[in-house]
MIDREN-481527 format. One record per residue: residue number from 1; residue in three letters; x, y negated, z negated of N, C-alpha, C, CB in turn. Coordinates in steps of 0.2 Angstrom, whole numbers, plus 5000, padded with zeros to 4 digits. Each point is the difference from the previous one (the first is absolute). Glycine has a CB too. Layout:
<recs>
<rec num="NUM" residuo="ALA" n_u="X" n_v="Y" n_w="Z" ca_u="X" ca_v="Y" ca_w="Z" c_u="X" c_v="Y" c_w="Z" cb_u="X" cb_v="Y" cb_w="Z"/>
...
</recs>
This chain:
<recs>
<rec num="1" residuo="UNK" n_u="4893" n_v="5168" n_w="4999" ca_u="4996" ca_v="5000" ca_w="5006" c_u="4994" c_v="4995" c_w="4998" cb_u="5003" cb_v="5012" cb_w="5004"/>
<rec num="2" residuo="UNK" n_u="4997" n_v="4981" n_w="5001" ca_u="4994" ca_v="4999" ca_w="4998" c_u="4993" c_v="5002" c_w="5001" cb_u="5007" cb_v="4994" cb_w="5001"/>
<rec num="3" residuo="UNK" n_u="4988" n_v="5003" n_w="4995" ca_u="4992" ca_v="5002" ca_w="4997" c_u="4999" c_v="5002" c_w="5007" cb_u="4996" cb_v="4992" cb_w="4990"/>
<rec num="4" residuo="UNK" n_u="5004" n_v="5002" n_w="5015" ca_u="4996" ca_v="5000" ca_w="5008" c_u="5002" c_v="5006" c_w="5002" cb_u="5000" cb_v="4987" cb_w="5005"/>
<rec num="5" residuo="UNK" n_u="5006" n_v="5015" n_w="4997" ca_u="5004" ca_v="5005" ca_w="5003" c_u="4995" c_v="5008" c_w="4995" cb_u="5015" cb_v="4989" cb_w="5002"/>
<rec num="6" residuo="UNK" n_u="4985" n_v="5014" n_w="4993" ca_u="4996" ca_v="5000" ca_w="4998" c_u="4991" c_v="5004" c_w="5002" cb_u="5011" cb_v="4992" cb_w="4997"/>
<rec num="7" residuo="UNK" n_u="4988" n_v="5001" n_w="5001" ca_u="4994" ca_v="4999" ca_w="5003" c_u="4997" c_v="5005" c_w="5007" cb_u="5003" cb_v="4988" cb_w="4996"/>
<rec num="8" residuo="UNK" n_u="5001" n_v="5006" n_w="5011" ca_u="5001" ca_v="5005" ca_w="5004" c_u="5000" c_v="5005" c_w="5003" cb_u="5001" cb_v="4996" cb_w="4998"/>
<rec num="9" residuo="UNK" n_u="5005" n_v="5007" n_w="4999" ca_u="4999" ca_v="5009" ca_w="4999" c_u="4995" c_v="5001" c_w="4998" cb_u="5011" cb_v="5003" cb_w="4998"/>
<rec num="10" residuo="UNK" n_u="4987" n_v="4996" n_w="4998" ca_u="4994" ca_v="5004" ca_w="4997" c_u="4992" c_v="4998" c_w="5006" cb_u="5007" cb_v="4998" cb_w="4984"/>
<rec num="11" residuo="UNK" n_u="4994" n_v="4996" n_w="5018" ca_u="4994" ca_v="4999" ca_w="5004" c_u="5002" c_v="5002" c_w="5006" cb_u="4995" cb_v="4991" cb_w="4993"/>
<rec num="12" residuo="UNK" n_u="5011" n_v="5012" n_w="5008" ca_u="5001" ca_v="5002" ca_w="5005" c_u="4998" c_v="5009" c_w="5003" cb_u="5009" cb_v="4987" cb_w="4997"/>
<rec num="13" residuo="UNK" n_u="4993" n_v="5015" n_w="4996" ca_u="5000" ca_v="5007" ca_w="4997" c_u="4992" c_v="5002" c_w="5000" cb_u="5011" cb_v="4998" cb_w="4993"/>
<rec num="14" residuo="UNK" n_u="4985" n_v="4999" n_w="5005" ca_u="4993" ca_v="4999" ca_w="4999" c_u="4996" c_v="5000" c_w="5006" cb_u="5002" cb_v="4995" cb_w="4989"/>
<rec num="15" residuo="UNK" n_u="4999" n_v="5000" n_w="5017" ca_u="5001" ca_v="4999" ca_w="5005" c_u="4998" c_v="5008" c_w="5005" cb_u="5008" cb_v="4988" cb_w="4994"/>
<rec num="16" residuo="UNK" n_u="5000" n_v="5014" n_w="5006" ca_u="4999" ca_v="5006" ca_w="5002" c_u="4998" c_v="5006" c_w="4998" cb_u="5007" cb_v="4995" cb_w="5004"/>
<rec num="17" residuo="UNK" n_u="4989" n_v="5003" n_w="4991" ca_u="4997" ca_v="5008" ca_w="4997" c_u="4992" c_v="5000" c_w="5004" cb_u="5006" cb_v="5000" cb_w="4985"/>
<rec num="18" residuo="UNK" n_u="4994" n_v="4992" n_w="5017" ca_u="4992" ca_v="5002" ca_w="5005" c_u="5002" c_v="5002" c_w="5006" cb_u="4991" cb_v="4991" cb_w="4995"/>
<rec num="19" residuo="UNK" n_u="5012" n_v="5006" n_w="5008" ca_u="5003" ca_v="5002" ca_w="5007" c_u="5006" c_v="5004" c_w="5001" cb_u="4995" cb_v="4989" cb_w="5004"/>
<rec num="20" residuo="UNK" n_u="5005" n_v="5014" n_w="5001" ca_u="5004" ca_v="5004" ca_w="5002" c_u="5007" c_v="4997" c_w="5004" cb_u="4989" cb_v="5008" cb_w="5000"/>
<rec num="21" residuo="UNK" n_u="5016" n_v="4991" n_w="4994" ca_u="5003" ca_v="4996" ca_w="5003" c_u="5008" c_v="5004" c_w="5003" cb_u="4993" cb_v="4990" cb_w="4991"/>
<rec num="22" residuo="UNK" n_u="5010" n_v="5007" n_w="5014" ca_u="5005" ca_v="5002" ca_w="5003" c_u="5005" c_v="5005" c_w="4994" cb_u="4997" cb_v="4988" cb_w="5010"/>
<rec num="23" residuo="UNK" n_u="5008" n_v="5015" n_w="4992" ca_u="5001" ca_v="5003" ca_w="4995" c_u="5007" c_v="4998" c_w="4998" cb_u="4992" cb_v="5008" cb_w="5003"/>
<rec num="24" residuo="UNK" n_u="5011" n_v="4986" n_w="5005" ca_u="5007" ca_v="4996" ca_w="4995" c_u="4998" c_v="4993" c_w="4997" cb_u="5009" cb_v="5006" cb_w="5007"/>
<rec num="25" residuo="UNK" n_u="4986" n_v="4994" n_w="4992" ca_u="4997" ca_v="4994" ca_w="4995" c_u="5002" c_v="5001" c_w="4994" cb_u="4991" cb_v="4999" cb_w="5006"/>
<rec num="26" residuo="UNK" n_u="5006" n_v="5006" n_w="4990" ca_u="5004" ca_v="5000" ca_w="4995" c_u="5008" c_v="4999" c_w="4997" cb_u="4991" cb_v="5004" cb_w="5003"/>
<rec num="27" residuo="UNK" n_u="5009" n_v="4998" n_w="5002" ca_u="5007" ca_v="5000" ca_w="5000" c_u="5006" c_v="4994" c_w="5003" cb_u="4995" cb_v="5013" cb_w="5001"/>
<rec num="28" residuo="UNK" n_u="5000" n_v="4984" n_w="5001" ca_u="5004" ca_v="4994" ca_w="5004" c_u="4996" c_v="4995" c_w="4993" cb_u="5000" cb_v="5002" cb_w="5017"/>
<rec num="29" residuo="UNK" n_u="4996" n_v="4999" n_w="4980" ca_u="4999" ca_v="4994" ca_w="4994" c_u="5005" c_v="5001" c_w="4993" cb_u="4988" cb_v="5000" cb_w="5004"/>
<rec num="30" residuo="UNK" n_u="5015" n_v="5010" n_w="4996" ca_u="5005" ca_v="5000" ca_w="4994" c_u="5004" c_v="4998" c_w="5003" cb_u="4997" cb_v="5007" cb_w="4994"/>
<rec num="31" residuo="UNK" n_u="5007" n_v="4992" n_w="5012" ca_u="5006" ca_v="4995" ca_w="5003" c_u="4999" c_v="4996" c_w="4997" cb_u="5001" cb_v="5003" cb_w="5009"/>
<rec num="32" residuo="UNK" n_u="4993" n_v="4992" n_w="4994" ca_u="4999" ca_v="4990" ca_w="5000" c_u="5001" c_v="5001" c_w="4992" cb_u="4988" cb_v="4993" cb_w="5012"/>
<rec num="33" residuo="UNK" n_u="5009" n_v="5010" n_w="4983" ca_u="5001" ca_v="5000" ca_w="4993" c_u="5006" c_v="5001" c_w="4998" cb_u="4990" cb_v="5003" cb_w="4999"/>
<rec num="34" residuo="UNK" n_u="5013" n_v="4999" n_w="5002" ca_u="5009" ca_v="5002" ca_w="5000" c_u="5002" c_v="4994" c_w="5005" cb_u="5002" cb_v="5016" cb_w="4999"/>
<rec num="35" residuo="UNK" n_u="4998" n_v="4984" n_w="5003" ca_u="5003" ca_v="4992" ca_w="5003" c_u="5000" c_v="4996" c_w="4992" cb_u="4992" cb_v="4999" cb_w="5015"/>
<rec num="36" residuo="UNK" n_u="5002" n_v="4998" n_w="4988" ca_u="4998" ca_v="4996" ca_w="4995" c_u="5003" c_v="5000" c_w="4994" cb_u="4991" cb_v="5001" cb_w="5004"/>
<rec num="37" residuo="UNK" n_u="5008" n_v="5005" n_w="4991" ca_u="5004" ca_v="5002" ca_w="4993" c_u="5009" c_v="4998" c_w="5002" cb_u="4989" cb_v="5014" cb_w="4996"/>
<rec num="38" residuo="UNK" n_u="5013" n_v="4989" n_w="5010" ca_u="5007" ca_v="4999" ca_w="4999" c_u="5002" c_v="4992" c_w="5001" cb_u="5001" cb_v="5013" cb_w="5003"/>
<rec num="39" residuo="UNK" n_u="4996" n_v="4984" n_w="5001" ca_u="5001" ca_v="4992" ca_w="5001" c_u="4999" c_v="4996" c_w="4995" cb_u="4999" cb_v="5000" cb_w="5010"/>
<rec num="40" residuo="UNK" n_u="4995" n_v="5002" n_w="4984" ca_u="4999" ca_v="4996" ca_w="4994" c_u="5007" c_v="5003" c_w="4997" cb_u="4986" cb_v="4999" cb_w="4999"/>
<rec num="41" residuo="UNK" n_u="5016" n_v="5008" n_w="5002" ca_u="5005" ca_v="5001" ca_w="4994" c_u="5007" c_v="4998" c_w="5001" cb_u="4993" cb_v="5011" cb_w="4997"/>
<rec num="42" residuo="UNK" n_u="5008" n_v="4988" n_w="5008" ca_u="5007" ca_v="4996" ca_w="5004" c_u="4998" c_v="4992" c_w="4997" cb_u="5001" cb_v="5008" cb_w="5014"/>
<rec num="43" residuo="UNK" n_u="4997" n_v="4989" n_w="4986" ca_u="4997" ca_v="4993" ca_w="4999" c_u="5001" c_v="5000" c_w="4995" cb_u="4994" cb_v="4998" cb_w="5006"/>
<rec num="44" residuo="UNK" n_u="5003" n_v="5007" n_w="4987" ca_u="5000" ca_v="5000" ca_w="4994" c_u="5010" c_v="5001" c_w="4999" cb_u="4985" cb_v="5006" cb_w="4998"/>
<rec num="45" residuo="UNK" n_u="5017" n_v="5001" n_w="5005" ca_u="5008" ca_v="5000" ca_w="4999" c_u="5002" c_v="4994" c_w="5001" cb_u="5003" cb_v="5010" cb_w="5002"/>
<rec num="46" residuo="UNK" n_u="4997" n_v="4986" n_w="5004" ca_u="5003" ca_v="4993" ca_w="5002" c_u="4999" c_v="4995" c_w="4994" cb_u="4997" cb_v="5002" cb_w="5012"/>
<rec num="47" residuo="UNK" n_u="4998" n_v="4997" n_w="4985" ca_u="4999" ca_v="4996" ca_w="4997" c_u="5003" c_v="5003" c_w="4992" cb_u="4990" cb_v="4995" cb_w="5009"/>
<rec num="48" residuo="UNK" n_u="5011" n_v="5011" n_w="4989" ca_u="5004" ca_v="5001" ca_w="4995" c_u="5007" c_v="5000" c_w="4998" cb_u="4993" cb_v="5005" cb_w="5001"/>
<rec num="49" residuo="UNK" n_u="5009" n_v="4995" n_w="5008" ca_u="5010" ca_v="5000" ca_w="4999" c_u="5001" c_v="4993" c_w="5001" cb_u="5005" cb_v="5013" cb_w="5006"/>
<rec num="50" residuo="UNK" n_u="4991" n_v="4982" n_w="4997" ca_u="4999" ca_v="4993" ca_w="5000" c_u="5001" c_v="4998" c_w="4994" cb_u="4993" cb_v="4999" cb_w="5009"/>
<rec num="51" residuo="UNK" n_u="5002" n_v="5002" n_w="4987" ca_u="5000" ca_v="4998" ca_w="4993" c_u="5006" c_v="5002" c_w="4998" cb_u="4988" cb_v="5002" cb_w="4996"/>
<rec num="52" residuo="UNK" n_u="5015" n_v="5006" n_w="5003" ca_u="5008" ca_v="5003" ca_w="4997" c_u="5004" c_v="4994" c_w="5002" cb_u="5000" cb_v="5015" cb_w="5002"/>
<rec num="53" residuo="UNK" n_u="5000" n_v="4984" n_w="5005" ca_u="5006" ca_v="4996" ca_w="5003" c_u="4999" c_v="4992" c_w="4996" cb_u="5001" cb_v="5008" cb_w="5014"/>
<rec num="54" residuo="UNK" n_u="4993" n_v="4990" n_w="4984" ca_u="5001" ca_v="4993" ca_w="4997" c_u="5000" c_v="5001" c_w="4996" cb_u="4998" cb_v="4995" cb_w="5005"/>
<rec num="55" residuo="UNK" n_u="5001" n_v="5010" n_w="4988" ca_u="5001" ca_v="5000" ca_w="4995" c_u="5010" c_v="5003" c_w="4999" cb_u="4984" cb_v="5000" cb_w="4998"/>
<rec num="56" residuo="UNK" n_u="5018" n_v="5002" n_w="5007" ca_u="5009" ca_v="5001" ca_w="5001" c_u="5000" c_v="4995" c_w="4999" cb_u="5005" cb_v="5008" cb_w="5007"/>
<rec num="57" residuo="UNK" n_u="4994" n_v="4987" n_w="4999" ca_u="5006" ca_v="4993" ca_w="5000" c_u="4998" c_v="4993" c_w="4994" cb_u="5001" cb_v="5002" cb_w="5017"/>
<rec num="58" residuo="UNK" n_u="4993" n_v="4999" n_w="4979" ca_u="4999" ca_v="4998" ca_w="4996" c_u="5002" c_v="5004" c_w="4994" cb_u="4993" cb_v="4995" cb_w="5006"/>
<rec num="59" residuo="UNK" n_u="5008" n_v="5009" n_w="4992" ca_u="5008" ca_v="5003" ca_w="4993" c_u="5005" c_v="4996" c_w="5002" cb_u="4999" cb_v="5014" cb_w="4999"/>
<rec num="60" residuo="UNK" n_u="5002" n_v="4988" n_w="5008" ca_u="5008" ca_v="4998" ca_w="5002" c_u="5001" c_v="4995" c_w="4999" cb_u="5002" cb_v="5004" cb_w="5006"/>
<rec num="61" residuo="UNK" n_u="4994" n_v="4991" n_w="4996" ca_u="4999" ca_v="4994" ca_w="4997" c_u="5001" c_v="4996" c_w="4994" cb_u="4995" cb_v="5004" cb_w="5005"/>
<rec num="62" residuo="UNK" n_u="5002" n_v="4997" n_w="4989" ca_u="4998" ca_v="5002" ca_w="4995" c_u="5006" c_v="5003" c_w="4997" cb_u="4988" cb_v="5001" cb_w="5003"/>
<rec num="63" residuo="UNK" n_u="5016" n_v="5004" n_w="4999" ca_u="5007" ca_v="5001" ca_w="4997" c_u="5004" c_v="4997" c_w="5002" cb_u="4998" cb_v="5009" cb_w="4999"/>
<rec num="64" residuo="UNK" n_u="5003" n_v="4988" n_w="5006" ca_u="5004" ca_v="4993" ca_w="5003" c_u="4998" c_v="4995" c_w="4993" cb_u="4998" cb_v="5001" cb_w="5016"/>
<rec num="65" residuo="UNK" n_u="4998" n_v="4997" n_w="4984" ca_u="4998" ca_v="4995" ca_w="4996" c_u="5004" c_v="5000" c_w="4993" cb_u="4988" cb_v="5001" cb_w="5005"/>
<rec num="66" residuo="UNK" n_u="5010" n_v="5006" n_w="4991" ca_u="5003" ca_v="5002" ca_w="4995" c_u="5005" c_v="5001" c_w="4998" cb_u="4994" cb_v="5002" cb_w="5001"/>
<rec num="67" residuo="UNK" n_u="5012" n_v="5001" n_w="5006" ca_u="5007" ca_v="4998" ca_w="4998" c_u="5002" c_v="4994" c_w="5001" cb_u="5003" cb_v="5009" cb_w="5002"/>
<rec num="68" residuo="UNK" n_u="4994" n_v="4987" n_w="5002" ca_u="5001" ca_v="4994" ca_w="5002" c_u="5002" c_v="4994" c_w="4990" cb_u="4990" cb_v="5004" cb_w="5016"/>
<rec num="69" residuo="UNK" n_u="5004" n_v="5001" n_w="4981" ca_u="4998" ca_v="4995" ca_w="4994" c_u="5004" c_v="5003" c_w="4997" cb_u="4990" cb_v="4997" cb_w="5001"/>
<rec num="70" residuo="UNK" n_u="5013" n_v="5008" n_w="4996" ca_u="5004" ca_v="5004" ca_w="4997" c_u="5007" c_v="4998" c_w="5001" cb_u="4991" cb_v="5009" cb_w="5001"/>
<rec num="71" residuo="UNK" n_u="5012" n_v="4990" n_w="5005" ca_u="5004" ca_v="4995" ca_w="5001" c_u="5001" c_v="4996" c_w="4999" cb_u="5000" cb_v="5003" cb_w="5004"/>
<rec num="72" residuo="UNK" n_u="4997" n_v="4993" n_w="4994" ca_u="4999" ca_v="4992" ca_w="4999" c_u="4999" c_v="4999" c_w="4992" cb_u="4996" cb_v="4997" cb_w="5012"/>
<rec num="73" residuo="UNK" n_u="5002" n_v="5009" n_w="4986" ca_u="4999" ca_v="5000" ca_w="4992" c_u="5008" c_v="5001" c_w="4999" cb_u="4986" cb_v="5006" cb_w="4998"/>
<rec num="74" residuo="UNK" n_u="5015" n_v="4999" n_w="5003" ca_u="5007" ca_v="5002" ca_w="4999" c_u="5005" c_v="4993" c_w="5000" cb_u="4997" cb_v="5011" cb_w="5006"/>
<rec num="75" residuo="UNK" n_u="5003" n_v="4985" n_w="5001" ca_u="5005" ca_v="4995" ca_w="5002" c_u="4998" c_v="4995" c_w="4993" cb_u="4999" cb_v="5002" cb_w="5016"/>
<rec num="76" residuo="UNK" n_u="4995" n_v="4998" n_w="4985" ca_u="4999" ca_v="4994" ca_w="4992" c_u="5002" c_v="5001" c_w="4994" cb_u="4992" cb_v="4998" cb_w="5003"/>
<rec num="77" residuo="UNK" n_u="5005" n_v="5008" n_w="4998" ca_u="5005" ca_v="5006" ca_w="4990" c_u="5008" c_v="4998" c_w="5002" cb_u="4991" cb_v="5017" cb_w="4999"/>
<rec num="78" residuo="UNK" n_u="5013" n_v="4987" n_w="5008" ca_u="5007" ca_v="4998" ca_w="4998" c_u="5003" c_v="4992" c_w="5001" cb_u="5001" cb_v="5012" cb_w="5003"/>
<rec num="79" residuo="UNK" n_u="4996" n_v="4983" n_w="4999" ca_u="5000" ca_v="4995" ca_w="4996" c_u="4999" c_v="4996" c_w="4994" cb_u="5000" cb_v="5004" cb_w="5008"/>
<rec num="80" residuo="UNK" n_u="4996" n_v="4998" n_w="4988" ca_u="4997" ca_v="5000" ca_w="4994" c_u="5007" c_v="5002" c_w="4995" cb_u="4986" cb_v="5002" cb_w="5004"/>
<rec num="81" residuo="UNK" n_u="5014" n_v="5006" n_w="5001" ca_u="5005" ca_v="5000" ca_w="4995" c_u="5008" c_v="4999" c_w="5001" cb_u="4991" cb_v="5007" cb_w="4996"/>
<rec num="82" residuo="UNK" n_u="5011" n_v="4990" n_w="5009" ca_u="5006" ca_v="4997" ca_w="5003" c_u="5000" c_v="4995" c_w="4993" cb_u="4999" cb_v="5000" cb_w="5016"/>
<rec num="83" residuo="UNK" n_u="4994" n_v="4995" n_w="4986" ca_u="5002" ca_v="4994" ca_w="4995" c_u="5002" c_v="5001" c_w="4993" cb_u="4992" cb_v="4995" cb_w="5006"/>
<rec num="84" residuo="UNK" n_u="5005" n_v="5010" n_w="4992" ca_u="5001" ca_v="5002" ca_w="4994" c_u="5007" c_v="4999" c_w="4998" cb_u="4991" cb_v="5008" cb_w="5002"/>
<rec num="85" residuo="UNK" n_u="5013" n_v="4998" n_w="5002" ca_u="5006" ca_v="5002" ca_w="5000" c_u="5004" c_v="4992" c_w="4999" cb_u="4997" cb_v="5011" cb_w="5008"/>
<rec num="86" residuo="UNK" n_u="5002" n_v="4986" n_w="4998" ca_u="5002" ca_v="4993" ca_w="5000" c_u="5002" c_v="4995" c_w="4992" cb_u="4992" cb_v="5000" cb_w="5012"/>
<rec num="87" residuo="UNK" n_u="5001" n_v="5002" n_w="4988" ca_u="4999" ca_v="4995" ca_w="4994" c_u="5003" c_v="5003" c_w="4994" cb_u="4990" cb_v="4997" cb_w="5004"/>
<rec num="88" residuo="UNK" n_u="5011" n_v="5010" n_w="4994" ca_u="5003" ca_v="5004" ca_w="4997" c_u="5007" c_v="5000" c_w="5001" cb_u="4991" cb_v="5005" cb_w="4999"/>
<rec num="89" residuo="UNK" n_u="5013" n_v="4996" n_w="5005" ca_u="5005" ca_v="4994" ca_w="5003" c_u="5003" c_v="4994" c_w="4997" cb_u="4995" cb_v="5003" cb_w="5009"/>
<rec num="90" residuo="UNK" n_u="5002" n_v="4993" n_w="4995" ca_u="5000" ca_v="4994" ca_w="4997" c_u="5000" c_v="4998" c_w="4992" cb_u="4995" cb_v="5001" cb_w="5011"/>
<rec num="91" residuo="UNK" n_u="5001" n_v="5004" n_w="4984" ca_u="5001" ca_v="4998" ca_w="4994" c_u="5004" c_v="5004" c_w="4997" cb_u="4992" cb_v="4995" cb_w="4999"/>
<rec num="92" residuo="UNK" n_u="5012" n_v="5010" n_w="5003" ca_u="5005" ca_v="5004" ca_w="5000" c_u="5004" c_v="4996" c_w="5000" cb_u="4998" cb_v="5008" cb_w="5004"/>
<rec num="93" residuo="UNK" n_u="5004" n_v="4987" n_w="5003" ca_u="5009" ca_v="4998" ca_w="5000" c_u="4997" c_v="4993" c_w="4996" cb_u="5008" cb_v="5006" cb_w="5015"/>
<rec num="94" residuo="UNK" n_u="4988" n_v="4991" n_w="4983" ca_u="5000" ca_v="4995" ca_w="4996" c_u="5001" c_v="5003" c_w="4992" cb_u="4992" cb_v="4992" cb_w="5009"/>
<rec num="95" residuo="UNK" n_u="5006" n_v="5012" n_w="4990" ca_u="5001" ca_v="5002" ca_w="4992" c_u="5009" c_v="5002" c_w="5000" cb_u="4986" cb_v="5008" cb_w="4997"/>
<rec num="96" residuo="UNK" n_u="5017" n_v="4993" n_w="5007" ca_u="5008" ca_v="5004" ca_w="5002" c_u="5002" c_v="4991" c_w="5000" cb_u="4999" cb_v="5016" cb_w="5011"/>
<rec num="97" residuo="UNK" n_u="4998" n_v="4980" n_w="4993" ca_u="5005" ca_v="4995" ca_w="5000" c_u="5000" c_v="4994" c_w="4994" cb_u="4999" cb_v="5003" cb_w="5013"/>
<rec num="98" residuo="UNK" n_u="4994" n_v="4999" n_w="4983" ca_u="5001" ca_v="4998" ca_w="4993" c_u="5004" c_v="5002" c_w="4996" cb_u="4992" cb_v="4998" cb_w="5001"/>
<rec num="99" residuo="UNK" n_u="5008" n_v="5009" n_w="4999" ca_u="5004" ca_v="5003" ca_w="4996" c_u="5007" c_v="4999" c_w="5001" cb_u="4991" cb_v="5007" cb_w="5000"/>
<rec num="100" residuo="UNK" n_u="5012" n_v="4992" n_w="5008" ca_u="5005" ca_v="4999" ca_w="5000" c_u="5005" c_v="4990" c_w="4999" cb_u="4995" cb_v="5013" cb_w="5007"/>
<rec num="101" residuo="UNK" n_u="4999" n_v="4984" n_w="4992" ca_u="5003" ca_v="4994" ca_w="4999" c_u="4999" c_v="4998" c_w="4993" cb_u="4999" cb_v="4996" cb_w="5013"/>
<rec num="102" residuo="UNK" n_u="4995" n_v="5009" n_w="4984" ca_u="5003" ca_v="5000" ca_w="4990" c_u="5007" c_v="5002" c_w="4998" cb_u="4988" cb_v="5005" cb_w="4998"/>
<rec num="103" residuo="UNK" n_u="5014" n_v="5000" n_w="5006" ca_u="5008" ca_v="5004" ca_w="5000" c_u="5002" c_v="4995" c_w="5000" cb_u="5002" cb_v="5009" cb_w="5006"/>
<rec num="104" residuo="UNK" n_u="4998" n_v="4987" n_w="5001" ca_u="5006" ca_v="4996" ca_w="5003" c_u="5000" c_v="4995" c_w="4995" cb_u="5000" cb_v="5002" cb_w="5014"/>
<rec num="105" residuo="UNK" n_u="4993" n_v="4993" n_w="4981" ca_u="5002" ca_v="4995" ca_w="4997" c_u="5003" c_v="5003" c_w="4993" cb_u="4991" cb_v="4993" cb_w="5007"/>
<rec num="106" residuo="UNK" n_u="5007" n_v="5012" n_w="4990" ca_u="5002" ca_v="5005" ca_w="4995" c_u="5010" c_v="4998" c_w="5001" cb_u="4985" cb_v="5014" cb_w="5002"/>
<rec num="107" residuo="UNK" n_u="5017" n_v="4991" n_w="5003" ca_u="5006" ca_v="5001" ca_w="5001" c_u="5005" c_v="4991" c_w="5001" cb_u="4994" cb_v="5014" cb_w="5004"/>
<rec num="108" residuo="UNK" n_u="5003" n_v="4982" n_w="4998" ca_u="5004" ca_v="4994" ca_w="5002" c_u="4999" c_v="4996" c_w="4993" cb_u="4999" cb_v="5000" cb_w="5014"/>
<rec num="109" residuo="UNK" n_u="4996" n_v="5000" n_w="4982" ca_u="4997" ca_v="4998" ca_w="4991" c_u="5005" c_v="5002" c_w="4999" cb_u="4988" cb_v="5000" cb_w="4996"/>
<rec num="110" residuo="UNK" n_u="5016" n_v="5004" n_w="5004" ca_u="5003" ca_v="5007" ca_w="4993" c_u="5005" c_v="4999" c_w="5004" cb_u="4991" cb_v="5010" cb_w="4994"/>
</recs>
């Protein structure tokens, strides 16, 4: 509740202790005060589930982001190691085709 709000009441309260004041006065100021308290506190909830709802679509976000990058780490890792393989390969069938034309000169010598 703000200070003014507050205030008010109280100088409003003080007020009626000299005069004799109507008797749904009072009672029409703890209304305007309940007003008051509940439209600050509506405004306060508004502004709380505002905040929830933009700190949701920023995670979501944020977790987009991360698989996004996690995917692409991956995609690089199974390239990296594709090459590997390749390469390993590759000096596989060259050691086989050394080995096989030592034979073949071995066997046509002899």
């Amino acid at each position: 509740m703000p200070l003014w709000v507050f205030f008010f009441v109280i100088l409003t309260l003080s007020i009626g202790a000299h005069c004799s004041p109507s008797p749904s006065l009072p009672l029409r100021m703890r209304r305007y005060a309940d007003a008051i308290f509940t439209n600050s506190y509506r405004k306060v909830l508004g502004q709380l589930s505002a905040r929830k709802l933009l700190q949701d679509i920023m995670s979501r976000q944020q977790g987009e982001r991360e698989r996004n990058q996690e995917q692409g780490a991956r995609v690089r890792l199974g390239r990296q190691v594709d090459g590997m393989w390749a390469d390993q390969k590759q000096t596989a069938l060259e050691s086989i085709l050394v080995a096989l034309l030592q034979k073949h000169s071995r066997n046509s010598q002899g």
